[in-house]
DSSP file (Angstrom, degrees, kcal/mol; ACC not computed):
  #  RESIDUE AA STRUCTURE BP1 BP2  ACC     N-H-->O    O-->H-N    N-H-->O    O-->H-N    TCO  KAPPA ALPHA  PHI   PSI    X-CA   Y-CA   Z-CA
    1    1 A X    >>        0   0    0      0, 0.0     3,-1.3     0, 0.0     4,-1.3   0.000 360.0 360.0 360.0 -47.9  -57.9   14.1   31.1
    2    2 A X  T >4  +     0   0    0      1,-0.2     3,-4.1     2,-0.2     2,-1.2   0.854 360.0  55.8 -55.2 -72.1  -58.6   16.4   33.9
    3    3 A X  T 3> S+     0   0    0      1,-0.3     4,-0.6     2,-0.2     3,-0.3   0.618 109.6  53.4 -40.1 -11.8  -56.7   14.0   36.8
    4    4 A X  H <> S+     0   0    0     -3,-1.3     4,-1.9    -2,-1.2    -1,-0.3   0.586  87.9  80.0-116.7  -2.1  -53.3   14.3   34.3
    5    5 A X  H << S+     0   0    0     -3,-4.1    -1,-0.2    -4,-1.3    -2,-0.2   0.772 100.4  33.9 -36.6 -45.4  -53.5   18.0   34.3
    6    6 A X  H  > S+     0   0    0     -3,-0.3     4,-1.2    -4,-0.2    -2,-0.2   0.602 118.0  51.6 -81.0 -30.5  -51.7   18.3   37.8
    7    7 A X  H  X S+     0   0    0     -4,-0.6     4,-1.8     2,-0.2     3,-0.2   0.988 112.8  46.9 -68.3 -50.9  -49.5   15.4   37.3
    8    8 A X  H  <>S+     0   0    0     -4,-1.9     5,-1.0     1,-0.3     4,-0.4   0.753 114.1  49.2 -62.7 -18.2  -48.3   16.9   33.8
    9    9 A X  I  4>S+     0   0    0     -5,-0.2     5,-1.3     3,-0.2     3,-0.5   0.797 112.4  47.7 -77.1 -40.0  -47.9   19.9   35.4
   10   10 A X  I  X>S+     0   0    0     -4,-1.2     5,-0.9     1,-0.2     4,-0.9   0.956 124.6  27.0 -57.2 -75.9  -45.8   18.3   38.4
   11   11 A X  I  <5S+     0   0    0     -4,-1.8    48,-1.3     1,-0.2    49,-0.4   0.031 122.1  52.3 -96.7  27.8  -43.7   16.5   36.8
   12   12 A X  I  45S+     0   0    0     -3,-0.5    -3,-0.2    -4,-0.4    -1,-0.2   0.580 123.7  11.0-110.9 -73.3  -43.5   18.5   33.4
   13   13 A X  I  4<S+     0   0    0     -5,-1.0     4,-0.2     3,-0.1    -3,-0.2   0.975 129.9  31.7 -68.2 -66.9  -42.8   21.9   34.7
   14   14 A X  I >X<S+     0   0    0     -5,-1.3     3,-3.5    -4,-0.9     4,-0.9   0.995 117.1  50.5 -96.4 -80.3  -42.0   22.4   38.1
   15   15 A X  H 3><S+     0   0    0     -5,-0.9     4,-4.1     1,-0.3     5,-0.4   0.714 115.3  51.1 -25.2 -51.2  -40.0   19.0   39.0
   16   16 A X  H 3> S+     0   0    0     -6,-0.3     4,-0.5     2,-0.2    -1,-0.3   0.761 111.4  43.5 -73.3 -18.0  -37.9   19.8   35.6
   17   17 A X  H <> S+     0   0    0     -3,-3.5     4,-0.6    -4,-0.2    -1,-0.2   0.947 117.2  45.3 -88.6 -36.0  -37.2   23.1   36.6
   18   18 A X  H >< S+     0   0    0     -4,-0.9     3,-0.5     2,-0.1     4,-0.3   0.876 114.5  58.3 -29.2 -59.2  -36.3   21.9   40.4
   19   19 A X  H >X S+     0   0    0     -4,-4.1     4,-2.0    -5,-0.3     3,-1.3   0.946 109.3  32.8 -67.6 -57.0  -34.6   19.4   38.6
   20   20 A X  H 3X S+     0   0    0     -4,-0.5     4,-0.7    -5,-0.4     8,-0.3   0.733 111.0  60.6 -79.7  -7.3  -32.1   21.3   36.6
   21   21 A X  H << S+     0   0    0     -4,-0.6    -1,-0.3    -3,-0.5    -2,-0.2   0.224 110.2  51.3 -94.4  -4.2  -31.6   24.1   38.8
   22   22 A X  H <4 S+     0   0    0     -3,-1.3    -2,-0.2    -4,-0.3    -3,-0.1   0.576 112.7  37.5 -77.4 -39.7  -30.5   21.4   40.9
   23   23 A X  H  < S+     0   0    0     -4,-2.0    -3,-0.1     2,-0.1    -2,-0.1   0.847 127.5  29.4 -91.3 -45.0  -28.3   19.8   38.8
   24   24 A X  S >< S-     0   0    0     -4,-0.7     3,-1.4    -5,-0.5    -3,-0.2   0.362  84.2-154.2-113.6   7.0  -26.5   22.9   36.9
   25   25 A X  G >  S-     0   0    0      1,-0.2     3,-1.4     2,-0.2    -1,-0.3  -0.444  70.4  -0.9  80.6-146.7  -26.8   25.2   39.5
   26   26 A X  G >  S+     0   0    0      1,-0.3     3,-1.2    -2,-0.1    -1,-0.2   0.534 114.9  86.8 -65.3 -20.1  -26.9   29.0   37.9
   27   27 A X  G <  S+     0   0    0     -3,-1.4     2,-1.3     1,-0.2    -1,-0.3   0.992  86.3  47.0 -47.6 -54.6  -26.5   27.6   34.6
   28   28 A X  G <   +     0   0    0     -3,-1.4    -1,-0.2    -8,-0.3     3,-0.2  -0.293  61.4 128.0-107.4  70.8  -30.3   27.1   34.2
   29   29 A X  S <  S+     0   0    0     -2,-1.3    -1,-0.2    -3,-1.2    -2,-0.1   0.261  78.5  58.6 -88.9  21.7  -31.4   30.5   35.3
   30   30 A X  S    S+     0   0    0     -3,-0.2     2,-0.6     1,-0.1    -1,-0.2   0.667  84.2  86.1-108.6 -14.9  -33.2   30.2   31.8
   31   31 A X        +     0   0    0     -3,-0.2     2,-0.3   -14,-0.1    -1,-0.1  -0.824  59.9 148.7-102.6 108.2  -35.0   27.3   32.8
   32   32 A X    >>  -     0   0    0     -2,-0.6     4,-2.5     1,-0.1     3,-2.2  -0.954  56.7-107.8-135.5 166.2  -38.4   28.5   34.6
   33   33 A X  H 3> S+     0   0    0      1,-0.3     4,-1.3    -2,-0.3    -1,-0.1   0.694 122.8  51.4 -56.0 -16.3  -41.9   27.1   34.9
   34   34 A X  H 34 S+     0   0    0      2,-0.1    -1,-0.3     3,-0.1     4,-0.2   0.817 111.4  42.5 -86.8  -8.1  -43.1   29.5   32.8
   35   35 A X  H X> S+     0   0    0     -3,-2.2     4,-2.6     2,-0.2     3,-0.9   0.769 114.4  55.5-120.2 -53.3  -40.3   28.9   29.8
   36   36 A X  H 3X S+     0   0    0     -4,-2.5     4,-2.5     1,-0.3     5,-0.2   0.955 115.4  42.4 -81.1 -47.1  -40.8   24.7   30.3
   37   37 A X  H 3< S+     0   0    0     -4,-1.3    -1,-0.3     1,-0.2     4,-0.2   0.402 107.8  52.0-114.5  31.9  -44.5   25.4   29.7
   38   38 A X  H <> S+     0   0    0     -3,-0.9     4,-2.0    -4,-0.2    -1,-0.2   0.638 111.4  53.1 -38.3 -70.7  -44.3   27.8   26.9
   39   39 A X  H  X S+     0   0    0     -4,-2.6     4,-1.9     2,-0.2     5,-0.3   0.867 116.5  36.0 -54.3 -47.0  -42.0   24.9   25.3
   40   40 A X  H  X S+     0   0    0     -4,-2.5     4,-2.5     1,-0.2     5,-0.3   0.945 115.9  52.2 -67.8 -41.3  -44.8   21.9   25.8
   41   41 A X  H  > S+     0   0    0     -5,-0.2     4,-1.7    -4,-0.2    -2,-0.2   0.866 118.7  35.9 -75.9 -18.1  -47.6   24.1   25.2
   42   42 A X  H  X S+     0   0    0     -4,-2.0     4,-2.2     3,-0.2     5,-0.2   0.928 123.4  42.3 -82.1 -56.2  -45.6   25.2   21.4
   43   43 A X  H  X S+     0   0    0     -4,-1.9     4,-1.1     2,-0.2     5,-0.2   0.894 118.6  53.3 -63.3 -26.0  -43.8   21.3   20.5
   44   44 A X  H  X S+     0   0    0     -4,-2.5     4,-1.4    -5,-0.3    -1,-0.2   0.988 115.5  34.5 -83.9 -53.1  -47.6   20.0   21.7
   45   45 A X  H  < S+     0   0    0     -4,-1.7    -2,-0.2    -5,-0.3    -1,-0.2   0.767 120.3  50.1 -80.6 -22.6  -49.5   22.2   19.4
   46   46 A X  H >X S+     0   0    0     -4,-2.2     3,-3.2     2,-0.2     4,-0.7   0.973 115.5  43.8 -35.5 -98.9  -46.8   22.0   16.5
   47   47 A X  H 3<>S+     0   0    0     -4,-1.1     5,-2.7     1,-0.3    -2,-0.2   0.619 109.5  54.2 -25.9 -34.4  -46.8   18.2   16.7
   48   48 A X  T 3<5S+     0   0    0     -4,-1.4    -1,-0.3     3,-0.2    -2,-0.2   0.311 107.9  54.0-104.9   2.7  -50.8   17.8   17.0
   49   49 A X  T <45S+     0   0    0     -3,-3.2     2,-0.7    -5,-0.1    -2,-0.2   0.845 114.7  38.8 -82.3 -66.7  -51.0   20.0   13.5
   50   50 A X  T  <5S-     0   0    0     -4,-0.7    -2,-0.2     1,-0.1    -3,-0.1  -0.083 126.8-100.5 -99.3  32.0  -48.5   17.5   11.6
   51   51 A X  T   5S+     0   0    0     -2,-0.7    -3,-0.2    -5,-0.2    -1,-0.1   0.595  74.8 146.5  62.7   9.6  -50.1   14.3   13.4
   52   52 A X      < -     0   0    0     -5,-2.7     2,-0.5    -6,-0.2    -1,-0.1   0.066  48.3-103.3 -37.1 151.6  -47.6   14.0   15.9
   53   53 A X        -     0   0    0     -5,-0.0    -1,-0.1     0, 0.0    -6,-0.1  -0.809  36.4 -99.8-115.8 169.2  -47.9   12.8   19.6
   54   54 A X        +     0   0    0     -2,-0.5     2,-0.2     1,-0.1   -10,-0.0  -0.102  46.4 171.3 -43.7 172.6  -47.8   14.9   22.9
   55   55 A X        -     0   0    0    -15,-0.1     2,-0.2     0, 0.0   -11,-0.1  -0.847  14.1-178.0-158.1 169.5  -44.8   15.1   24.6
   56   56 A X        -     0   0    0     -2,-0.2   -19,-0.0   -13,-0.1   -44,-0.0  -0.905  33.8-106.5-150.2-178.9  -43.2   16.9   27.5
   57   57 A X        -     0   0    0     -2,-0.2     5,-0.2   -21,-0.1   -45,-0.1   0.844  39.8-168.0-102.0 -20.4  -40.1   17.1   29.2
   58   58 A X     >  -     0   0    0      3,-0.1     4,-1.4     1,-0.1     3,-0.3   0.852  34.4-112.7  66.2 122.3  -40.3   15.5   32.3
   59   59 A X  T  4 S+     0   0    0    -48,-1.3     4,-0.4     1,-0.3     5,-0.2   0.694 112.2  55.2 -86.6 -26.9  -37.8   15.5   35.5
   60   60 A X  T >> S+     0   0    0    -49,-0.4     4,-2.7     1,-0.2     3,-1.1   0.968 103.6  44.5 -70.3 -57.5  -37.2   11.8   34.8
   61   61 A X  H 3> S+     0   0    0     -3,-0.3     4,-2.5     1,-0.2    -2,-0.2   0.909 118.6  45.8 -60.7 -40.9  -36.1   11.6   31.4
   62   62 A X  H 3< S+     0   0    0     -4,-1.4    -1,-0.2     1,-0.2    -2,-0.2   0.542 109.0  57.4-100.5  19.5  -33.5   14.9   32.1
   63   63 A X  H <> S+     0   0    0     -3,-1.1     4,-2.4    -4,-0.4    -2,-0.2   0.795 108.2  55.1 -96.6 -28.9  -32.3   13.3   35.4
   64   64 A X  H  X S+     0   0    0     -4,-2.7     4,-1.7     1,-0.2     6,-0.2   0.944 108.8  38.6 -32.7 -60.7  -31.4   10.5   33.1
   65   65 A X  H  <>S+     0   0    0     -4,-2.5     5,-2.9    -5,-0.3    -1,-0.2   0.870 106.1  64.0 -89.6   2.3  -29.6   11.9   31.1
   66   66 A X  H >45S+     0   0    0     -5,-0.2     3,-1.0     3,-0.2    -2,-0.2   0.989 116.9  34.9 -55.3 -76.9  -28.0   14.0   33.7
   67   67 A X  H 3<5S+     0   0    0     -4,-2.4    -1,-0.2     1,-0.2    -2,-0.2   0.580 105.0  61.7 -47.6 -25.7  -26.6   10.5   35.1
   68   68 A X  T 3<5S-     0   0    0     -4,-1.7    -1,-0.2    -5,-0.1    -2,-0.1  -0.257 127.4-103.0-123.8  19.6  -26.0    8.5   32.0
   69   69 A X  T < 5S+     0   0    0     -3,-1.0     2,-1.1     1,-0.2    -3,-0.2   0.826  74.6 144.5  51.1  38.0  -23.3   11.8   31.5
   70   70 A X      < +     0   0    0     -5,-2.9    -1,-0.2    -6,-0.2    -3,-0.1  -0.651   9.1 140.4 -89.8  65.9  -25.3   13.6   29.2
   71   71 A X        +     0   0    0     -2,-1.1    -1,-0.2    -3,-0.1     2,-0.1   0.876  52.8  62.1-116.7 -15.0  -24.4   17.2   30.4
   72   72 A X  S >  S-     0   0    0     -3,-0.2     3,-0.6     1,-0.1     4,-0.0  -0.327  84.1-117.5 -63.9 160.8  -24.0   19.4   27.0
   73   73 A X  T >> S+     0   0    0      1,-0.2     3,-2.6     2,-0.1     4,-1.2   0.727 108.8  70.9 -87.0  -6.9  -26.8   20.0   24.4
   74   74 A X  H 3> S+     0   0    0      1,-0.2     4,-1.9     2,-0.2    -1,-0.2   0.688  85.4  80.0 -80.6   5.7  -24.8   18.1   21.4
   75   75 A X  H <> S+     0   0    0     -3,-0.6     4,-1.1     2,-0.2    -1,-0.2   0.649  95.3  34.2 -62.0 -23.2  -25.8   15.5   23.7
   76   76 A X  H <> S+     0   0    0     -3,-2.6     4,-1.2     2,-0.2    -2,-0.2   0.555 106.3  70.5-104.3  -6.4  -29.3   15.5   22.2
   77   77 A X  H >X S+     0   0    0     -4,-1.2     4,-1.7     2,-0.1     3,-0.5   0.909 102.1  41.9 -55.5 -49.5  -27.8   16.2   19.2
   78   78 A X  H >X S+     0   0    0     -4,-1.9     3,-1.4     2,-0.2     4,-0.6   0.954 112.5  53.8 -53.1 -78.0  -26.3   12.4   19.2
   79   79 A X  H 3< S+     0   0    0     -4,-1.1    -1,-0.2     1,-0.3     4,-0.2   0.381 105.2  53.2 -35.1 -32.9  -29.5   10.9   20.4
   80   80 A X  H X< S+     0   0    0     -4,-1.2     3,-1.5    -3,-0.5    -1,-0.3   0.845 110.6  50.2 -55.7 -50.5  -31.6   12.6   17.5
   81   81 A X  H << S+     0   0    0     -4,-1.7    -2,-0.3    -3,-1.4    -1,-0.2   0.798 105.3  54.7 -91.8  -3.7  -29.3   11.2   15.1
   82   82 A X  T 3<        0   0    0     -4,-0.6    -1,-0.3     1,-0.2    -2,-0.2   0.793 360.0 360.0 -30.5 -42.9  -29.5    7.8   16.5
   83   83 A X    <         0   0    0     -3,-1.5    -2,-0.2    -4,-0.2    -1,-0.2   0.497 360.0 360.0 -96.9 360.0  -33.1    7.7   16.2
């Protein structure tokens, strides 16, 4: 558990905020490392009440959808209602 404390932190927080200040520019002056791990640390402990599993958000997953033309939020709107 400790050794995935700095990775989840790398590539949770600060890569995704790198990442998306990268990507939209001035767009995500709302997306900061403190905001990304505000957001894990609320969906983690929400989810782990109602038997859920962890999750985070992760530089991979939003350079994905970044590429795969995903650049609005009704874009995750779709994907929810897929699943």
């Amino acid at each position: 558990v400790i050794a995935q404390l700095p990775l989840t932190f790398g590539n949770s927080v600060v890569a995704t905020a790198d990442v998306e200040r990268t990507y939209f520019g001035t767009r995500a002056a709302r997306v900061t490392p403190n905001r990304l791990a505000a957001s894990i640390a609320i969906s983690n402990t929400a989810s782990g009440f109602i038997g859920g599993l962890p999750l985070c958000h992760g530089a991979g997953g939003a350079t994905a959808h970044f590429r795969l033309g995903a650049r609005r939020a009704v874009a995750t709107f779709f994907a929810g209602a897929m699943l």
